[in-house]
N, C-alpha and C positions, 0 to 999 in steps of 0.2 A: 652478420656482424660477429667478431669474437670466435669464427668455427661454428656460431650454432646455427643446424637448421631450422628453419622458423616450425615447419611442420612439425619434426619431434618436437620442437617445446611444448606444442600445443598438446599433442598427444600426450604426454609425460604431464603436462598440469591439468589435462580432463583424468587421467588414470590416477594422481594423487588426489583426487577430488572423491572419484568413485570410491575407494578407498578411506578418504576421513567418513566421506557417509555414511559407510556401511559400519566403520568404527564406531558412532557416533549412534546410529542405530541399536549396534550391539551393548552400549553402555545403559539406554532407556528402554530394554526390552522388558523390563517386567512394565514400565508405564503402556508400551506401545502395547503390551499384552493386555492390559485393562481394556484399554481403548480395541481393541479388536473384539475382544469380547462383547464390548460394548455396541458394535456395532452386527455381531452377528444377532444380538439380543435383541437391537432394534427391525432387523428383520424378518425376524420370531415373531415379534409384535405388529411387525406392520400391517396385516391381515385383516385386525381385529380393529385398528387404529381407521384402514381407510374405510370398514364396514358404517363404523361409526360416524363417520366424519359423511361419508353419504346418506347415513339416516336423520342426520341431525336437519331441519327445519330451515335454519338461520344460515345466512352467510358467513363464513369465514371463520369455520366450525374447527380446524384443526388442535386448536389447543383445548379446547372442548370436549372434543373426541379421545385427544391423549390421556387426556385427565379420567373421564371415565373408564377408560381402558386401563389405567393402571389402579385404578378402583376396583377394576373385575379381578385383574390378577392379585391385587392384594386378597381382595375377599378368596379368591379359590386356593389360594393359599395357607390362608386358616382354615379354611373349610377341611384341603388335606391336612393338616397338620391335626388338626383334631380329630379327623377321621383316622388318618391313618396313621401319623405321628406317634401316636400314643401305645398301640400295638407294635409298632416298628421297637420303638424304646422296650417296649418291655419285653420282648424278642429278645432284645439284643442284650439285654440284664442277662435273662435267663442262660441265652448263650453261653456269652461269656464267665458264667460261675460252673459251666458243668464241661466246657469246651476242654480246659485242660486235663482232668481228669478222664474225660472220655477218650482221651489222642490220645493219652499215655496207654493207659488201657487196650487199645487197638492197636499201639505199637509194638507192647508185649504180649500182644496173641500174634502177631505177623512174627518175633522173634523165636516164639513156641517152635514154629515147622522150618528156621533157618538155618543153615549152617553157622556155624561160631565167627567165618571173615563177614559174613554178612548183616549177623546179628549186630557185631562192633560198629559198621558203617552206619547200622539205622541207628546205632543208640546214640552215635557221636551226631549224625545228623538232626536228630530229635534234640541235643541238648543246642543244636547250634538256634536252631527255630526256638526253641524255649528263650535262647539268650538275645535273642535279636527282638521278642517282643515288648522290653522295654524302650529301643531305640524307634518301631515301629507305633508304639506309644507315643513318644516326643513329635516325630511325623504328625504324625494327627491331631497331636495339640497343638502344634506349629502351624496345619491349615485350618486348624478351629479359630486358630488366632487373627487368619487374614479373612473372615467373615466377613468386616467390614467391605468388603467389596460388591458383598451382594448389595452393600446399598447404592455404592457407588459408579455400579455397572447399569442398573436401572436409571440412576441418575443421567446419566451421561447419555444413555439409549434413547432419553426423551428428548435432548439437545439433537441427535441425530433423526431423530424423527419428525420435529418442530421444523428442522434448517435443512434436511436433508437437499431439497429443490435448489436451494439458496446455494449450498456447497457446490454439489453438483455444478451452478449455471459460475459460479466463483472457479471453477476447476477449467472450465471448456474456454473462458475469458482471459486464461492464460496462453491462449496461440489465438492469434488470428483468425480470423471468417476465411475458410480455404480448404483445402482439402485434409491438410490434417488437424484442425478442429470437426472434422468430417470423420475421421477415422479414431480422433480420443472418443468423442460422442458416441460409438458406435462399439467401442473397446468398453465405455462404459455400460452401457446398454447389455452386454454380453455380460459383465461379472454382475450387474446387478439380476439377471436372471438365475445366474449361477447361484449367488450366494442364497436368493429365496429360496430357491429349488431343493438346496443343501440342509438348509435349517430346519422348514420345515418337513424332510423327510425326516432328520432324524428326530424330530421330536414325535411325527409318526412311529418310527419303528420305536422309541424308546414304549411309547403306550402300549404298541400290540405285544412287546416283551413282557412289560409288567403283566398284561390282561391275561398271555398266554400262561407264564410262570404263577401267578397267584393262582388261577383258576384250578390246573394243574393239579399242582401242590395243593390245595384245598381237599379235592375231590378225594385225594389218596390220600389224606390227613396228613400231609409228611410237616415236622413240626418247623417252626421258624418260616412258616409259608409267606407270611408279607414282607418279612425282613429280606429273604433271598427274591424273592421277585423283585423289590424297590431295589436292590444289590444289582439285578441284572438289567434291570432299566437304565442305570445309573450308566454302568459301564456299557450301554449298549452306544454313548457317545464318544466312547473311544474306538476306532476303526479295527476290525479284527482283533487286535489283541485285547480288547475289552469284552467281546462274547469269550472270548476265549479264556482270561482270567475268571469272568462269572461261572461259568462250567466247571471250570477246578477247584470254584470255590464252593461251588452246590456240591457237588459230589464229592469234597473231602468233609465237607457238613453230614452229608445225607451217613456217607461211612461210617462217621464218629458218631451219632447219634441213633443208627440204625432204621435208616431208610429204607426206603424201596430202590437200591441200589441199581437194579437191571431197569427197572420201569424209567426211571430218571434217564438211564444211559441212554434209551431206544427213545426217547419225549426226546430229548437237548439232539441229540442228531436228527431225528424227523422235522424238529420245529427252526435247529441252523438251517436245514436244506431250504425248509416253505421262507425262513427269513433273507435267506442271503440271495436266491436263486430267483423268487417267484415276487415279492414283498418289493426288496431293497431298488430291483432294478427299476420297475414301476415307478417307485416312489422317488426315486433322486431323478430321474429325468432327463432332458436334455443339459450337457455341458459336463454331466459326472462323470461321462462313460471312460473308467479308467481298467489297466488292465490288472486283474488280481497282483500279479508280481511285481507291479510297478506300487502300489496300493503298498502290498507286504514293505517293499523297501522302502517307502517316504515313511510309514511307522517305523521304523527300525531304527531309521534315520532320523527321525523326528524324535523319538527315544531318546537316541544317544547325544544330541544334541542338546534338548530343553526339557528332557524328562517327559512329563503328563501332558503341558502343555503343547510340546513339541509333536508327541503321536496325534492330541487331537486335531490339532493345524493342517496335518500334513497330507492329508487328503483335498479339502480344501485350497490349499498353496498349489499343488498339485493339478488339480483342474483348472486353477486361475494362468497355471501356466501351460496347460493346455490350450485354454483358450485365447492367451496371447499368441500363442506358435499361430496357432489356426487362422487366426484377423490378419498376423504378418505374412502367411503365407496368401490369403487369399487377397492380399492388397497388392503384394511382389507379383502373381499372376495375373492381377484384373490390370496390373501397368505393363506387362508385357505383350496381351493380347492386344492392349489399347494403342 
């Protein structure tokens, strides 16, 4: 009718659809980021939740078991913060009053043995870092300011953990008893390994970072020892470029302060190798297996797209869409063979 073929229309009103979605998507992404969080959070926890829920006596123990469970983590939570909280902070006092003076300091012994176009560059460089640390001040009072989510990501993590089964059986009741409520079921099944698999390695590897760098650093008295180990814990949840910022950030420490400079350097490369090589691969499991290069560029890519957020994701996104290829390709050959 009118010249049109029916088929383009269709195609042309599914393509403007995909399209509002992804619009629509992109407008609620700091919400839908909460909620991601929130669910890799519930995953973290879920460990500790079904332990409980099986030791518990009574029937129909699940909300029971949540509850106590977030009783434990609240308690180990103060527990660290009192423990370690308190030296972190006052680390990070001390730092910060002798940090600038120490850079400067070490900037003009490196200009001592420089030529004059080179001295210029470091000094213009040095002033640019000195002028950038009030903006990189605001940064950090601007994420001190969305704290509020640490309440609200737990919150949420427990609705996911409460309803999870219920979601789940509410998702599969959206197509029919047939073969592909056969193959969501099964699409499911795969990211839910994945994503346990994910979480709790790295909350693995963030431990054995901290146990390795404090222990370390202790033994060699190198100063700010809990502060840079919780430093490299921290960033050991962002994929590659987060070992690799905590390394520049220990070793421009350890410099300015007068470290064990060479010791540090030959520790942080022996203990990347035991972590990245021997550690990581173990610990992530079946569904991670991604290739370094591919890794490097979804960070990169995940950078330049959502910032922080974005590099943490991107690994994750990353194997979930591994593991789509994998289910479509093994479903496109089990209907060819068949």
């Amino acid at each position: 009718m009118l010249g049109i073929d029916s088929r383009a229309a269709r195609s042309t009103w599914t393509a403007a659809l995909v399209v509002l979605a992804l619009w629509l998507v992109y407008l609620v992404r700091s919400t839908l980021y909460i909620f991601i969080l929130a669910v890799l959070f519930a995953y973290l926890l879920a460990p500790l939740v079904n332990l409980l829920d099986r030791l518990l006596p009574t029937q129909s123990t699940r909300t029971l078991a949540l509850a106590l469970a977030y009783v434990l983590l609240v308690g180990l939570v103060a527990a660290g913060a009192i423990v370690l909280g308190t030296k972190m902070v006052e680390q990070a006092t001390q730092l910060a009053s002798v940090f600038p003076q120490k850079f400067q300091g070490l900037v003009d012994s490196f200009q001592a043995h420089m030529p004059d176009r080179l001295k210029n560059e470091v000094a213009v460089r040095s002033n640019d870092l000195f002028a950038a640390l009030p903006q990189i001040g605001l940064k950090f009072l601007k994420l001190a300011s969305n704290l509020i989510y640490v309440v609200i990501v737990p919150v949420l993590a427990f609705f996911f953990l409460k309803d999870g089964a219920s979601i789940r059986d509410h998702i599969l009741a959206l197509l029919e008893v047939g073969p592909r409520q056969t193959l969501l079921d099964e699409v499911l099944a795969d990211i839910h390994l994945l994503l346990a698999h994910y979480m709790r390695a790295l909350v693995l590897l963030s431990a054995v970072a901290f146990a390795a760098y404090s222990i370390f650093f202790s033994v060699l008295g190198i100063p700010y020892a809990i502060l840079l180990a919780a430093l490299g814990a921290i960033l050991e949840f962002i994929p590659t470029l987060g070992p690799l910022a905590a390394s520049a950030i220990i070793l421009l420490v350890a410099a300015v302060t007068g470290g064990h400079l060479l010791a540090i350097v030959i520790f942080i490369v022996a203990f990347r190798m035991f972590q990245d090589y021997l550690v990581s691969p173990n610990l992530m499991g079946q569904g991670v297996e991604l290739h370094p290069l591919l890794v490097l560029f979804g960070v990169f890519a995940g950078a330049e797209l959502a910032g922080v957020p974005g590099a943490f994701l991107s690994v994750p996104v990353l194997a979930l869409a591994r593991v789509l290829y994998l289910r479509a390709r093994r479903t496109r050959i089990s209907r060819v063979v068949t």
